[in-house]
Biotite code that builds the C-alpha atoms (Angstrom):
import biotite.structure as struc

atoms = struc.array([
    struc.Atom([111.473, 108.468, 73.266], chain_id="A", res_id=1, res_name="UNK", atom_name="CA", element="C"),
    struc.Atom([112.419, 111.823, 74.764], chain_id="A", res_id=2, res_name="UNK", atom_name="CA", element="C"),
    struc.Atom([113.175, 112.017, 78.595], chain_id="A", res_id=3, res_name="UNK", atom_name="CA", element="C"),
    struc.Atom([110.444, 113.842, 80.235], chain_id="A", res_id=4, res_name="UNK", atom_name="CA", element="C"),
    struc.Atom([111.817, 116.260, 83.791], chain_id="A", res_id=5, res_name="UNK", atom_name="CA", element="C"),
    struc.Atom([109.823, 117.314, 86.510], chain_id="A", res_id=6, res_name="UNK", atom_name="CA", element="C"),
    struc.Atom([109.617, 120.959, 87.508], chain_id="A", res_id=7, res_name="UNK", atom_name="CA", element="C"),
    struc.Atom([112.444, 120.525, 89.801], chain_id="A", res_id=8, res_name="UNK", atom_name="CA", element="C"),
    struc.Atom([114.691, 119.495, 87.113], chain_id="A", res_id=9, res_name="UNK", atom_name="CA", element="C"),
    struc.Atom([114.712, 115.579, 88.098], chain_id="A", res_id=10, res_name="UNK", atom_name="CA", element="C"),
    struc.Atom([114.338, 113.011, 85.170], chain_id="A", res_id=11, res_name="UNK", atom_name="CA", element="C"),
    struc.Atom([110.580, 111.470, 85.339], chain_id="A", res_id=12, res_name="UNK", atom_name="CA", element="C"),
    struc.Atom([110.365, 108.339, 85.230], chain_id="A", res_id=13, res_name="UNK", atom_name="CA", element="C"),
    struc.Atom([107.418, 105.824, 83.646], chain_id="A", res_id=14, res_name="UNK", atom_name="CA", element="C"),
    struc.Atom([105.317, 103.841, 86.693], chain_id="A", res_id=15, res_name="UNK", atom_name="CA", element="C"),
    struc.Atom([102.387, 102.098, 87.999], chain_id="A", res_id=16, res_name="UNK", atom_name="CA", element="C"),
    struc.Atom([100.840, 103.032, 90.660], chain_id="A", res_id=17, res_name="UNK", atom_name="CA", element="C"),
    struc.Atom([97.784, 103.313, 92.930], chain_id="A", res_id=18, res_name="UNK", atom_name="CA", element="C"),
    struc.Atom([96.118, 106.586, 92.986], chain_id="A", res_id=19, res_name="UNK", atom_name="CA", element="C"),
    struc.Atom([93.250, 107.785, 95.545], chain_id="A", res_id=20, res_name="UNK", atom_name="CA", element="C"),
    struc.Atom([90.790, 109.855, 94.493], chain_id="A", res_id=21, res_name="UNK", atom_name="CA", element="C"),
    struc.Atom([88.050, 111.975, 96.639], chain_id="A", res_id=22, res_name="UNK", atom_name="CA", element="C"),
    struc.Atom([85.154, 111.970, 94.988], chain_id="A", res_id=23, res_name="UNK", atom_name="CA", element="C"),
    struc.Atom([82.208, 113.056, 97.203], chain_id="A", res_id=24, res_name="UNK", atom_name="CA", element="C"),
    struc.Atom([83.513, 112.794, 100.044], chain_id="A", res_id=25, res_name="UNK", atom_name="CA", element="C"),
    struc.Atom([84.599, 108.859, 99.717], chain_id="A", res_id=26, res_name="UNK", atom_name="CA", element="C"),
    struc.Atom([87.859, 107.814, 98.954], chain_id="A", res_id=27, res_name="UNK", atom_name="CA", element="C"),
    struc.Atom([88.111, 105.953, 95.995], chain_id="A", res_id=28, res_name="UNK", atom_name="CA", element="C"),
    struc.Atom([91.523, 103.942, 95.075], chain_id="A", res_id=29, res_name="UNK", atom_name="CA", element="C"),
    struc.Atom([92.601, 103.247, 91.223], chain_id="A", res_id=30, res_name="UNK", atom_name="CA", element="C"),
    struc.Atom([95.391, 100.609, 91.114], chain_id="A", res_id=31, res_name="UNK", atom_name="CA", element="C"),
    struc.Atom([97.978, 99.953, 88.651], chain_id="A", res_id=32, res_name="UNK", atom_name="CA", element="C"),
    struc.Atom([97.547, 103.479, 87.071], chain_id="A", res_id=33, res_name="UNK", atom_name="CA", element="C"),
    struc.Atom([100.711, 104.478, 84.918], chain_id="A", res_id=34, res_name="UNK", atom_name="CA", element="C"),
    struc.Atom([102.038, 107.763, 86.284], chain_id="A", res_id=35, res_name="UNK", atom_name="CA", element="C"),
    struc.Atom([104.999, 110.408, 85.804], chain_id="A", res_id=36, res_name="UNK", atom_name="CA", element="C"),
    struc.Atom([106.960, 110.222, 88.914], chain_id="A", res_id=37, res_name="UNK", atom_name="CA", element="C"),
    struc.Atom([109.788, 112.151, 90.510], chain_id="A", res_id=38, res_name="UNK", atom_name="CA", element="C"),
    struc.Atom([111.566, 109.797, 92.886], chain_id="A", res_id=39, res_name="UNK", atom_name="CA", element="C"),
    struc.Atom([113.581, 113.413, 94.192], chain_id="A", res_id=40, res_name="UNK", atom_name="CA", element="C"),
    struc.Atom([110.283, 115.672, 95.248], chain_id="A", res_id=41, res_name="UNK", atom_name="CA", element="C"),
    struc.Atom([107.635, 112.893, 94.946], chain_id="A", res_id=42, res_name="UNK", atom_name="CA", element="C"),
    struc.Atom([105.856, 114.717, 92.226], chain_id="A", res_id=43, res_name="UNK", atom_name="CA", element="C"),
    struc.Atom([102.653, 112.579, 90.516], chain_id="A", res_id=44, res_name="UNK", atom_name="CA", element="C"),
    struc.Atom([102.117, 113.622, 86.601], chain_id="A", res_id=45, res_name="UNK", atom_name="CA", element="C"),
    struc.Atom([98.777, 112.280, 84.676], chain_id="A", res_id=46, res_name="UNK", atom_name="CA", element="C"),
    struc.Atom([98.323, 112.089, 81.193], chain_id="A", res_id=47, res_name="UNK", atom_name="CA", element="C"),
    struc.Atom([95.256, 114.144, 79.858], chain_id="A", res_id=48, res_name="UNK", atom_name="CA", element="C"),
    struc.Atom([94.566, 110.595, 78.832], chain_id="A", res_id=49, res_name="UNK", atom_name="CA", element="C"),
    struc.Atom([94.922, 109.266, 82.414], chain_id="A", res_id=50, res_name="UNK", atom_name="CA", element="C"),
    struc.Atom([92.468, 111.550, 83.994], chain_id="A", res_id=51, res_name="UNK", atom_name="CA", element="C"),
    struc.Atom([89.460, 110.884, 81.465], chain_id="A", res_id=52, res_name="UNK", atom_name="CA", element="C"),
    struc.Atom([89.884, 106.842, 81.940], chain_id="A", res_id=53, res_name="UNK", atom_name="CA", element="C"),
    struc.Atom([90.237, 107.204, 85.652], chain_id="A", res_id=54, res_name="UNK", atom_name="CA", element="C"),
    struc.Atom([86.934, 109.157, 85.194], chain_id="A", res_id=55, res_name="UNK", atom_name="CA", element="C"),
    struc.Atom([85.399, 107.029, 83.167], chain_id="A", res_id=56, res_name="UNK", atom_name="CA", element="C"),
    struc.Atom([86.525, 103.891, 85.597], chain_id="A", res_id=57, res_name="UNK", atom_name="CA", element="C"),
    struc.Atom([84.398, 105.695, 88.666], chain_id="A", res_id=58, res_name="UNK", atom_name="CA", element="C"),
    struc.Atom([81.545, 106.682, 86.649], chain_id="A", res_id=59, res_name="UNK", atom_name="CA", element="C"),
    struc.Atom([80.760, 103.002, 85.159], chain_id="A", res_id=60, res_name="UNK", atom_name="CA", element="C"),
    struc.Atom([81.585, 101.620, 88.770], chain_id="A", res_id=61, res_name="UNK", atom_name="CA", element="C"),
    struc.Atom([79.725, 103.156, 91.077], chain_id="A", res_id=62, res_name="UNK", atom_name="CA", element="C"),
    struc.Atom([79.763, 102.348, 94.919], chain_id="A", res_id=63, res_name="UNK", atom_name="CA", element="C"),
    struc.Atom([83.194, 101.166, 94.278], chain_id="A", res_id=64, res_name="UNK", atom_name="CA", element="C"),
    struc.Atom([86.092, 101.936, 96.255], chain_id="A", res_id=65, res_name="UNK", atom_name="CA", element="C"),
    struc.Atom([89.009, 99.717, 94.762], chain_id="A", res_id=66, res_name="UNK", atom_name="CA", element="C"),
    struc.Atom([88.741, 99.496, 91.133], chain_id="A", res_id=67, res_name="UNK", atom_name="CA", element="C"),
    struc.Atom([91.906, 98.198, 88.845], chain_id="A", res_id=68, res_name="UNK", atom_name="CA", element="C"),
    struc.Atom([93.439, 100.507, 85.714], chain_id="A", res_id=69, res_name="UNK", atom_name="CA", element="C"),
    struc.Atom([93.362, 98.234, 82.945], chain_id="A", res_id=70, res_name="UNK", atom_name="CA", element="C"),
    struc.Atom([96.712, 97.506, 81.212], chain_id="A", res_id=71, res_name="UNK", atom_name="CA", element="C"),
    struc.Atom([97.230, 99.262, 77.482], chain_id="A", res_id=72, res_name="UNK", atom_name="CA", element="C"),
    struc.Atom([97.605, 95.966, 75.803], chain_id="A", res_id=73, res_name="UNK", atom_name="CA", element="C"),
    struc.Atom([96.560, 92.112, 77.489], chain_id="A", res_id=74, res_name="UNK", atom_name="CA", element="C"),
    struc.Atom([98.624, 90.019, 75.511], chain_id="A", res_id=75, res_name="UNK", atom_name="CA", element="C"),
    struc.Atom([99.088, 85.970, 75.122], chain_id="A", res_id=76, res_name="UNK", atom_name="CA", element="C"),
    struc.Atom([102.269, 84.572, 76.382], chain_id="A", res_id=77, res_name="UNK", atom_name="CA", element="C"),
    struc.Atom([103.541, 83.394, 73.021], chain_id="A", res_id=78, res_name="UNK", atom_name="CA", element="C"),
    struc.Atom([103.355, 87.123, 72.121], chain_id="A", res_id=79, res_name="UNK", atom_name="CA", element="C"),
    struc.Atom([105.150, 88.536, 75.174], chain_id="A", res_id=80, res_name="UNK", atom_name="CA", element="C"),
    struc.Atom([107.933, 85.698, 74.283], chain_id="A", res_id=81, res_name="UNK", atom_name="CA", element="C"),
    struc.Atom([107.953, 87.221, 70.753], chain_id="A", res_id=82, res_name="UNK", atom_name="CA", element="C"),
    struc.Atom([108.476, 90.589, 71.656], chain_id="A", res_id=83, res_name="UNK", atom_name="CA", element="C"),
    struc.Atom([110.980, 89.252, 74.305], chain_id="A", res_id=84, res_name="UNK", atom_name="CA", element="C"),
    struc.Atom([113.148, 88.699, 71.097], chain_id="A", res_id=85, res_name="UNK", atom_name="CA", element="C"),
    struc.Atom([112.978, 92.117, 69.881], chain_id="A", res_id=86, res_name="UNK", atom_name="CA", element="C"),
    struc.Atom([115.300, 94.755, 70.179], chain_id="A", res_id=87, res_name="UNK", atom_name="CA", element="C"),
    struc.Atom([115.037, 96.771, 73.811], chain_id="A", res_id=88, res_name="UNK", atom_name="CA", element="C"),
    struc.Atom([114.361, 99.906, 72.213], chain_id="A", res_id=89, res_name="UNK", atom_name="CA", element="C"),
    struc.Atom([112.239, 98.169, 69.567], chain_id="A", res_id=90, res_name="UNK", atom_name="CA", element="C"),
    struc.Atom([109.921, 96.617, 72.377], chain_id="A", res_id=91, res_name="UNK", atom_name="CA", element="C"),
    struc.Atom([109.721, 99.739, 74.118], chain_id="A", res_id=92, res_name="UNK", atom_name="CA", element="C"),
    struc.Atom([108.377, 101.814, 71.531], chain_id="A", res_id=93, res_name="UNK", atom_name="CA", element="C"),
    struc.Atom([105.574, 98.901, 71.175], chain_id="A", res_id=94, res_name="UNK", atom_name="CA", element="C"),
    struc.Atom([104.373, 98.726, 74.995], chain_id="A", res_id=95, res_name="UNK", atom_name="CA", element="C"),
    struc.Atom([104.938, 102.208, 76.094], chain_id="A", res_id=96, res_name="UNK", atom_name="CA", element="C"),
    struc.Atom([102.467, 104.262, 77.495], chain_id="A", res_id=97, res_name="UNK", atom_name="CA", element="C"),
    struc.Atom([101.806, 107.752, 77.404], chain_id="A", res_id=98, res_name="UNK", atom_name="CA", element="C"),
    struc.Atom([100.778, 110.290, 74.398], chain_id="A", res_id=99, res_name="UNK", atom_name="CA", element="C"),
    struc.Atom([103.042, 108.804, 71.582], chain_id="A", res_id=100, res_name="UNK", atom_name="CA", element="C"),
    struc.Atom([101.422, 106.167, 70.185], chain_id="A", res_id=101, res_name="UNK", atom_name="CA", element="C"),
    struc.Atom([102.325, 103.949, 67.675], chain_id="A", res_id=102, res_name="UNK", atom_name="CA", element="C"),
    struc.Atom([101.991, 104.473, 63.889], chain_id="A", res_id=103, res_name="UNK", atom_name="CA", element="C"),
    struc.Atom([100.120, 102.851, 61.705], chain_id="A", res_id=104, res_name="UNK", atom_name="CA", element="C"),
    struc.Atom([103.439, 101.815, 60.326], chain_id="A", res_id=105, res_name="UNK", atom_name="CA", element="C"),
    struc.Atom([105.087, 100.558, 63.636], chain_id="A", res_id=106, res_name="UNK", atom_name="CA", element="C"),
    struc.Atom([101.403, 98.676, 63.640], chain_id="A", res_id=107, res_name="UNK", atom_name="CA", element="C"),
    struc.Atom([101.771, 97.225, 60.652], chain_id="A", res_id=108, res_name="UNK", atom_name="CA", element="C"),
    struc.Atom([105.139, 96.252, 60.813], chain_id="A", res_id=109, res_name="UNK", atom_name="CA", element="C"),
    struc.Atom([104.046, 94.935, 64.138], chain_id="A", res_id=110, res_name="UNK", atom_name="CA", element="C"),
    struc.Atom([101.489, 92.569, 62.940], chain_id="A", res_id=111, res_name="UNK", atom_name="CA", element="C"),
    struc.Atom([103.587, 91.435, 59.690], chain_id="A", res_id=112, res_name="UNK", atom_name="CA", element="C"),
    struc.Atom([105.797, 90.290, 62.176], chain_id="A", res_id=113, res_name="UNK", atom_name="CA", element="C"),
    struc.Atom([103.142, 88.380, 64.588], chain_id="A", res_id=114, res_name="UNK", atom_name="CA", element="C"),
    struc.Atom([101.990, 86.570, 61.055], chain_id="A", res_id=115, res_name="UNK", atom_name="CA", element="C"),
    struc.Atom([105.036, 85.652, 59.855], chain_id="A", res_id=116, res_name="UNK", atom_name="CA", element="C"),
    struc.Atom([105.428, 83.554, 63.377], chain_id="A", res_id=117, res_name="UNK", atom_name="CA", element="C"),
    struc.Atom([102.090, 82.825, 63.128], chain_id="A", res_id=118, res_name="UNK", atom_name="CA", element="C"),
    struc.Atom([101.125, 84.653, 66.012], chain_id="A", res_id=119, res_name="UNK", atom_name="CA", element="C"),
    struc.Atom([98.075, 86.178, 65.157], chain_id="A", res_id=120, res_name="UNK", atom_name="CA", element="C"),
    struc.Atom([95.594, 84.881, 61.851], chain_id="A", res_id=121, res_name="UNK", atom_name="CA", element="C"),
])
């Protein structure tokens, strides 16, 4: 995965965190939201993709004023233990967020692998 820098040169790196929004005048907070963030200037990057979920979280909740991101993928534990086993760079291609997503050959590799544990029917 390439390194992503901020504007003032600084790596970014990958987080969670809770955003407020003010929409209409009300303050509206969105936790666990993945972020770019520049620990050196403090800088907050969204992805395009970000933005339209974050969106789409205050529009189907409204009156709400704490609403919760919802994670990329919710998996089982026996899963998670799986990809525990996996290479570090192997695993992070799998759960990363952001605008790379997997192939349909990392997918399929993916769920050869889950079946062959049986993992997944």
């Amino acid at each position: 995965m390439n390194k992503r820098f901020c504007r003032c040169g600084c790596p970014l790196s990958n987080e969670r965190r809770a955003v407020t929004r003010l929409i209409q005048g009300r303050g509206i907070t969105i936790d666990n939201v993945p972020v770019l963030y520049c620990a050196t200037c403090e800088e907050t990057l969204y992805t395009a993709k970000t933005i339209k979920k974050m969106d789409e979280l205050i529009q189907n909740n409204p009156g709400e004023l704490a609403l919760v991101y919802p994670n990329a993928l919710e998996l089982k534990p026996t899963v998670i233990h799986f990809l525990d086993d996996l290479e570090t760079e192997e695993k992070e291609k799998i759960l990363q967020e952001g605008d790379e997503p997997l192939t349909k050959v990392d997918l399929a590799n993916l769920i050869a692998l889950l079946k062959s544990k049986g993992e997944v029917a």
